[in-house]
N, C-alpha and C positions, 0 to 999 in steps of 0.2 A: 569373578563369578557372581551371579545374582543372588541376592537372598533368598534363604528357602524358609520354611516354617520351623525346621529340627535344629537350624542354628544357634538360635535364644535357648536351647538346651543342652550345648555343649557346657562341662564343665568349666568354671571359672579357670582363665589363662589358655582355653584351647582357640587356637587360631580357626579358622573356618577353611583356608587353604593353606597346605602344605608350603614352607616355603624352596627353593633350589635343594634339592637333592644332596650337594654338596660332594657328590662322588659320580666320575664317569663312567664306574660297573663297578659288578660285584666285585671284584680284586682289587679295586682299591679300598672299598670298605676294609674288606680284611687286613688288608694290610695296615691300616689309618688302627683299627682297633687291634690290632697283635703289639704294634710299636708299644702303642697306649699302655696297654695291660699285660707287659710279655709275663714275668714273673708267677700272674695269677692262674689260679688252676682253671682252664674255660672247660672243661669235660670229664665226667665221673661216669664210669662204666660200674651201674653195682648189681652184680648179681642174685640169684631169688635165696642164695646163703647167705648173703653181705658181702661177699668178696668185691674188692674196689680194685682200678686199675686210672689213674686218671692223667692227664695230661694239659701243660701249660699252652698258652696262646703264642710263647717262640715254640717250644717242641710244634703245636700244629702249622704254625708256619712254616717251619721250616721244612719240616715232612711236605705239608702242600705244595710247596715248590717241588722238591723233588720228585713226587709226586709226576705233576704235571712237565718237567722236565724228561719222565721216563715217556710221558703221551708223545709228546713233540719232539725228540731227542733221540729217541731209542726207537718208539715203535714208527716215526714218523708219518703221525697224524700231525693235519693241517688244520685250521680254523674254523670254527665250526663243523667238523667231525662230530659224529654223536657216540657218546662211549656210555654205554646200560649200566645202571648198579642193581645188582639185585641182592642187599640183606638185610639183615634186624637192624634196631638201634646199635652199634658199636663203638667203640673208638675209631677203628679204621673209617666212620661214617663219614662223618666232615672232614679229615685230609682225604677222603676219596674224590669229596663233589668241589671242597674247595680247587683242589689240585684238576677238576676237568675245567672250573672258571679259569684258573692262573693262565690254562693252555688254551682260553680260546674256543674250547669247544662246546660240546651241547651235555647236558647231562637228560641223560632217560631214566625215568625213576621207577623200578618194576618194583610190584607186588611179591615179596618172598614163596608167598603160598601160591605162586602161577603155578600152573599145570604146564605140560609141554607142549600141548598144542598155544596157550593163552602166550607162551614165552616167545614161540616161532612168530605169532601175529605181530605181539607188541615189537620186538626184533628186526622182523624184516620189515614193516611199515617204518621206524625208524631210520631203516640203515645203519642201524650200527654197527662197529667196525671192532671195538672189544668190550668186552662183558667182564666187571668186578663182579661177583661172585661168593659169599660166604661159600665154606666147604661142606655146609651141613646141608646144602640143596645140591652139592655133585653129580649126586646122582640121574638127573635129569638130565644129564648136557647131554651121556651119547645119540641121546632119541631128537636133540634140538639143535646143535650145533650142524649137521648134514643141510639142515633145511633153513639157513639160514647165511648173511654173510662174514660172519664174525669170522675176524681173523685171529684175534688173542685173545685166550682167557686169565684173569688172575684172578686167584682164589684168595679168602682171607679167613683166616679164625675168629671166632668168639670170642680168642683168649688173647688177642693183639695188643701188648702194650701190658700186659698182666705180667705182675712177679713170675719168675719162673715154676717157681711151686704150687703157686694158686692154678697158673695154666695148666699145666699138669697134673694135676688132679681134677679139675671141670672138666679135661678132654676125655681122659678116661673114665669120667662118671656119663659123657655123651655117647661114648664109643660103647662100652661095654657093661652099661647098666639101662640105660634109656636106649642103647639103639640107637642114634641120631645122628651118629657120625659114618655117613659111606666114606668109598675111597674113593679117588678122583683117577679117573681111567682116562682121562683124555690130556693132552696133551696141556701142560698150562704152566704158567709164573707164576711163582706164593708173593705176594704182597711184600715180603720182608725184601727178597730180592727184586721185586720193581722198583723198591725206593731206594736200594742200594745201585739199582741201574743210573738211578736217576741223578743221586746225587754226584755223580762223578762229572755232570753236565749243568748243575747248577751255576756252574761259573760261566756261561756261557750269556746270561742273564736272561731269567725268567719274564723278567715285566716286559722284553720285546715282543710276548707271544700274543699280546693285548693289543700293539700298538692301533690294529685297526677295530675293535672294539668299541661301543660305546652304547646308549641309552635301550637304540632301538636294536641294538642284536639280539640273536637268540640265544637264551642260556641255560633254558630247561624244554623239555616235552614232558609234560604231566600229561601221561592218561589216563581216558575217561570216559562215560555214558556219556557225558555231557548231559545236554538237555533232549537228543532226540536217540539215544538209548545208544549207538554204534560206537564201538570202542576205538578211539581217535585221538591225537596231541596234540592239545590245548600247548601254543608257543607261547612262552612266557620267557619276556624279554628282560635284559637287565634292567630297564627304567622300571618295566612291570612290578617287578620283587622288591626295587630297593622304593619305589615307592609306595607299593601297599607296607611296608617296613616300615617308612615315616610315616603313614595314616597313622598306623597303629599304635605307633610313640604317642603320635601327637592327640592321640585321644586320650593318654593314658600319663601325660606331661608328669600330672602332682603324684603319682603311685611309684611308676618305676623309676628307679636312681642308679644312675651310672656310678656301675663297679662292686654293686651292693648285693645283686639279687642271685637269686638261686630258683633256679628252676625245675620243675620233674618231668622231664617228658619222657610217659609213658606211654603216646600217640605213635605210631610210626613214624621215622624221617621222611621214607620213601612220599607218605601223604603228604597234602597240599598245605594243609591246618599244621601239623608241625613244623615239613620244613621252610615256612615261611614263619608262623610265629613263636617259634620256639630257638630252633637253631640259631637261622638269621639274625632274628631281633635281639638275642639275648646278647649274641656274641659280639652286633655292632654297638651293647650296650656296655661291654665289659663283665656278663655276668656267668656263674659257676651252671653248665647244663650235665644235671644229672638224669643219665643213660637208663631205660628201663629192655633189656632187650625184647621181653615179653610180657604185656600185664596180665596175662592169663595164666593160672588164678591170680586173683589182685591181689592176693597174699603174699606176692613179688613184690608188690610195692613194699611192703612193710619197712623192710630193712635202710630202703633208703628214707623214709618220712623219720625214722629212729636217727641216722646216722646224720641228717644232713638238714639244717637250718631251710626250708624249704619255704622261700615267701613267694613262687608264683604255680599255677597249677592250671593244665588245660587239660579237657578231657569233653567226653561226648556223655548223653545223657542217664548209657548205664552204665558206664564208668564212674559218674559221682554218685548214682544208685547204689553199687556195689559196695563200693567205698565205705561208706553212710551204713551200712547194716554190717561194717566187719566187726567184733566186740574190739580187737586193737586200736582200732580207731577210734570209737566212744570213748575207750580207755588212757588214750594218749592223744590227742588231735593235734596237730600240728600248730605250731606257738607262732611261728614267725609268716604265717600266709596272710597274705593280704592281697590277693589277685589269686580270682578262679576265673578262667575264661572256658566259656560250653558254646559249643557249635559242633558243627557236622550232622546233626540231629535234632529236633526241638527239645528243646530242657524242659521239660513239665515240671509244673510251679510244684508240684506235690514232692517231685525230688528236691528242687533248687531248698525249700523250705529243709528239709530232710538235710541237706546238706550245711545248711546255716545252723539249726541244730546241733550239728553234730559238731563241727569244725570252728565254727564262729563266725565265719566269713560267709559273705553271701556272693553267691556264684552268679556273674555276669555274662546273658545271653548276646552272641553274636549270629551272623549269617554270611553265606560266602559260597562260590564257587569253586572250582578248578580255573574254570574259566576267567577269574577276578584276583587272579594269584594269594589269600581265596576272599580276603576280607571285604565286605561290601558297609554291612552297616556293624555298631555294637554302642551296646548300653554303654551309658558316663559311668566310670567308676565315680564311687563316693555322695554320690548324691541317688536320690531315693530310686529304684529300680524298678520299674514296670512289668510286671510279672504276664509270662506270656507272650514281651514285645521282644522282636529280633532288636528292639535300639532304633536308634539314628543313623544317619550316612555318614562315612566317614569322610573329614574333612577332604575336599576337590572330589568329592564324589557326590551325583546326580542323580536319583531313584525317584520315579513315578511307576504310576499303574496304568496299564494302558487295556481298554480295549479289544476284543480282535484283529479291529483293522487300525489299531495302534493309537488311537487315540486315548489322552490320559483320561482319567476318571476322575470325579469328587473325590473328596476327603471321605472314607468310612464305607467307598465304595470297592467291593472284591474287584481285582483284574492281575492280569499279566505283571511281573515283577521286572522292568526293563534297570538299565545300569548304566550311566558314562563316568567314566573315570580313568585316572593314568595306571590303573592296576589292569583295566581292561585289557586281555590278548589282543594281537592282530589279529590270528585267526587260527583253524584247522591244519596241523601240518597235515599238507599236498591234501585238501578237502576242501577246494572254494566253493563244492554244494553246499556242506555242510555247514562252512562260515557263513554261506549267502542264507542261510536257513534263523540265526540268530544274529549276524552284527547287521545290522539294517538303520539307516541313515545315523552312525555314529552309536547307534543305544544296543547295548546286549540284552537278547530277550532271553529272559532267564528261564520258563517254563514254569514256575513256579506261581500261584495265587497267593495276594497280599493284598493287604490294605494299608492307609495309613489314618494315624489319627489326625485330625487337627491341629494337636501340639507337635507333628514332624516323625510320633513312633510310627513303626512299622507290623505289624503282624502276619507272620504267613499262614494264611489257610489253610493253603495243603499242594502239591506239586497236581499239575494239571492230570496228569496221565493215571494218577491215584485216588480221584475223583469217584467217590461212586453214586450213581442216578438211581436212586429209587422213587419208582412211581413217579419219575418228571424233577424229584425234586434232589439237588444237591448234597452229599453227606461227606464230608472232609472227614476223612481218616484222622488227622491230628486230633480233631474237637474231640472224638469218641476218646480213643487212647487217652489223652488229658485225665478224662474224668474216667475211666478204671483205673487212672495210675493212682487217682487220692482212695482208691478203697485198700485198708490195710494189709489185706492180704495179696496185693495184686503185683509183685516186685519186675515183670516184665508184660510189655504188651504191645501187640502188634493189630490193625486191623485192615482189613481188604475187603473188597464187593465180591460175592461171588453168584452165579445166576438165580433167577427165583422165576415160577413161570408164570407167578401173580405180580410183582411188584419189578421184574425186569432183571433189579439185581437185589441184593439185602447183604446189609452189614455181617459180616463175620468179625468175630476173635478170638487172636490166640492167646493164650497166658499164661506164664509160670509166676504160681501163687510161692505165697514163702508160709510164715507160722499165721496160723487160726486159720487154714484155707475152708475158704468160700465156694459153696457148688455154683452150678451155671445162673439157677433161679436167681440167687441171691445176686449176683454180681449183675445181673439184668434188670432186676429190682432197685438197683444201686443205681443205673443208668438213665430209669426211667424219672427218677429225680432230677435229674439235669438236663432230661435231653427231651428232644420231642420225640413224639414215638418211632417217626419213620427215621430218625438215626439210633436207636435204642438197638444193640446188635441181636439177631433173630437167633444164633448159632455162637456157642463160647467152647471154644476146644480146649483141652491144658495141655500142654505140653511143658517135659522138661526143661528143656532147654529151648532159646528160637534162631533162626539163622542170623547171622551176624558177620557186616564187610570186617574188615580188618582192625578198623578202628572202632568194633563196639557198635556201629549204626544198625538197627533191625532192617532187615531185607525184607522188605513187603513183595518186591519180585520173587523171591523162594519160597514166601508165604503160597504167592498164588500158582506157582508150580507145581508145588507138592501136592496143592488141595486138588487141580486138574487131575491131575494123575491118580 
């Protein structure tokens, strides 16, 4: 690979390219890191009580085989088959997805919170054949199962792998105090008994179900807006994952130590950002991944930052927002973190600062796709952090700005955020419009405006489509947001274009203030100090609360829904 500019800024010891992989798929890693580590505990399930449930790297192996024994064994699925997961953070989480690698097949990683229409699309565009299942969305299946072609369903609990007492009492505080728990009317396997299917064919030997497997198969469909809004899976192959896996090490060589770390992921698995850098990487590292099922309220987290030596932490931008203003947190910050990783959202330097504050640690910006299985560029841990910057590329990875008609730009010049690297998808499952729309001669066009600096950072402007033109001139949503989030009272903020019949369109914002709130004047006056007039927002709405994907990202699409309406 040629030299870039962002190289000379890699951490001392970090390669520039990845070297061999060192594994032919995902199941061999696993299996390379169970042997390693069987004894130590790779998973803590802790609930928003503290209740734990955890399990060792043989117990998940060996459940995973079995597992994926009952796929290919019992229900007699074939290779590449695609089998849906749909639930929270669990235990059952990874011997689910491990156990669909063991067998070969595809894992589909759904949304808990689908509706039944979102379940049928994502379902029947996959083809998948069975659907795992939490029992606490049941209730959905008789309306989606008809219109779809799933042949098996397994359901799982909450409480999988939990002392008996602890399980039984959580179910009946879901069942008959919260509500939470339907009954399951349709026709289906509980989880305990698929692995007890399964295991009776583990002798059969599991590592056969791989033999035709390797770099370039398929191993997941993450869906997605992607970059041109239609909800579609992004194939990401086993070379994809286990190589954005070594970027990500290998940006991060001097921080993380095999066998040492402890993790919190309070991100979804089902997402792209955790289960690529949290699950995967932690477990090919040897490390303890503590289970958050929901971090809503983030007063869920509490008990595990109490309970558990906790030295690495991802999360999106009001996530470490949230965090940062708990009194628990002020009151006790976590002693052993030394890795915050923020993406899915821009980290506004006004939190990152907020959260170095509070924690001691300073929270390291990255950027990523779906499409990029998701890591593309991220700050050097340990050396000084550019507040602002998405970072560098990640080692054997290629990022310029292109253009319209794709050519790159100057340094310092706004454009198109294109990408080549071995994390890159093949393409759209069964959508060669839709691939033919972003991978174009090798580079994936990300939709996204950046820049970069001179010394190789990057900064995103703002996603193309979220752009708003007043009066001719450019207003990036990001830059505005940035500066309401340093005014004291402003603890969430969202902004969109909405029409104006003098200026075309004009900045709006929404915002839920916290203590010493601020009226609209004030927060516009706050604006006009930083900004030029024509991005200065014309309209400041409050709201309580604001829409929010799964993982905590503000929806500027339900921003501008709501406000049509």
């Amino acid at each position: 690979m040629q030299s870039f500019p962002w190289t000379s800024q890699y951490a001392p010891g970090t390669r520039p390219e990845i070297p061999d992989l060192g594994f032919r798929h995902i199941p061999e890693m696993l299996r390379k890191s169970a042997a390693k580590h069987a004894e130590k505990p790779a998973f803590t399930q802790c609930m928003p009580n503290g209740m734990t449930g955890t399990l060792t790297y043989a117990q998940v192996d060996r459940m995973s085989d079995e597992f994926a024994a009952y796929l290919r064994g019992t229900l007699g699925l074939a290779a590449g088959d695609r089998v849906a997961v749909q639930m929270p953070n669990s235990l059952a989480y990874p011997i689910v997805l491990f156990g669909i690698f063991k067998a070969g097949c595809v894992a589909v990683n759904t949304n808990p919170l689908y509706t039944a229409p979102e379940m049928i699309h994502q379902f029947s565009d996959a083809g998948a054949r069975v659907l795992v299942i939490s029992d606490l969305f049941a209730d959905r299946l008789p309306a989606v199962l008809p219109k779809t072609k799933l042949e098996t369903v397994v359901t799982v609990r909450i409480t999988e792998f939990f002392p008996a007492l602890q399980a039984a009492l959580i179910r009946a505080v879901l069942r008959f105090v919260k509500k939470q728990l339907p009954r399951t009317t349709v026709p289906h396997t509980s989880f305990q008994d698929a692995l007890k299917a399964g295991r009776g064919r583990v002798g059969g030997g599991v590592e056969s179900y791989v033999q035709g497997v390797g770099a370039d198969s398929l191993a997941a469909l993450q869906y997605t807006g992607g970059t041109t809004g239609v909800s579609k899976g992004a194939m990401l192959t086993h070379g994809n994952l286990l190589a954005n896996t070594a970027q990500v090490l290998e940006m991060n060589t001097r921080i993380l130590e095999e066998g040492k770390e402890t993790v919190l992921t309070a991100l979804p698995l089902y997402h792209i950002f955790a289960f690529t850098c949290n699950l995967l990487l932690f477990y090919q590292i040897g490390g303890h991944d503590i289970l958050i099922p929901s971090p809503r309220p983030v007063s869920n987290l509490k008990p595990a930052f109490a309970k558990f030596p906790i030295s690495a932490f991802t999360g999106v931008n009001t996530l470490f927002n949230a965090l940062a203003d708990e009194p628990w947190m002020k009151e006790n910050p976590p002693k052993n973190l030394k890795f915050s990783g923020a993406g899915g959202m821009a980290l506004h330097p006004a939190v990152g600062r907020k959260w170095k504050a509070t924690t001691g640690n300073q929270p390291v910006e990255g950027y990523g796709l779906t499409e990029t299985s998701p890591v593309v560029t991220f700050n050097p841990v340990g050396v000084a952090v550019k507040e602002g910057s998405i970072g560098i590329p990640l080692p054997s990875t290629e990022v310029r700005c292109v253009d319209p008609e794709g050519n790159p730009v100057p340094a310092g010049e706004p454009g198109e955020l294109a990408v080549r690297g071995p994390q890159v998808m093949p393409g759209y499952w069964q959508r060669p419009d839709e691939t033919a729309k972003v991978l174009v001669d090798g580079w994936l066009l990300t939709g996204d405006v950046a820049q970069m600096d001179p010394d190789g950072f990057f900064r995103i402007v703002d996603r193309q489509k979220d752009m708003i033109l007043v009066s001719g001139f450019n207003v990036y949503p990001n830059e505005v947001e940035e500066v309401l989030a340093r005014h004291p009272s402003v603890r969430e903020v969202g902004v969109i274009g909405v029409p104006d019949e003098r200026t075309g369109e004009a900045v709006k914002a929404f915002v839920v203030v916290g203590e010493g709130a601020a009226t609209p004047d004030q927060l516009i006056a706050h604006c006009r100090e930083s900004l030029a007039p024509y991005k200065v927002p014309k309209q400041i709405e409050f709201r309580e609360e604001l829409p929010k994907s799964p993982i905590g990202k503000i929806l500027r699409k339900d921003l501008r829904t709501k406000t049509a309406v």
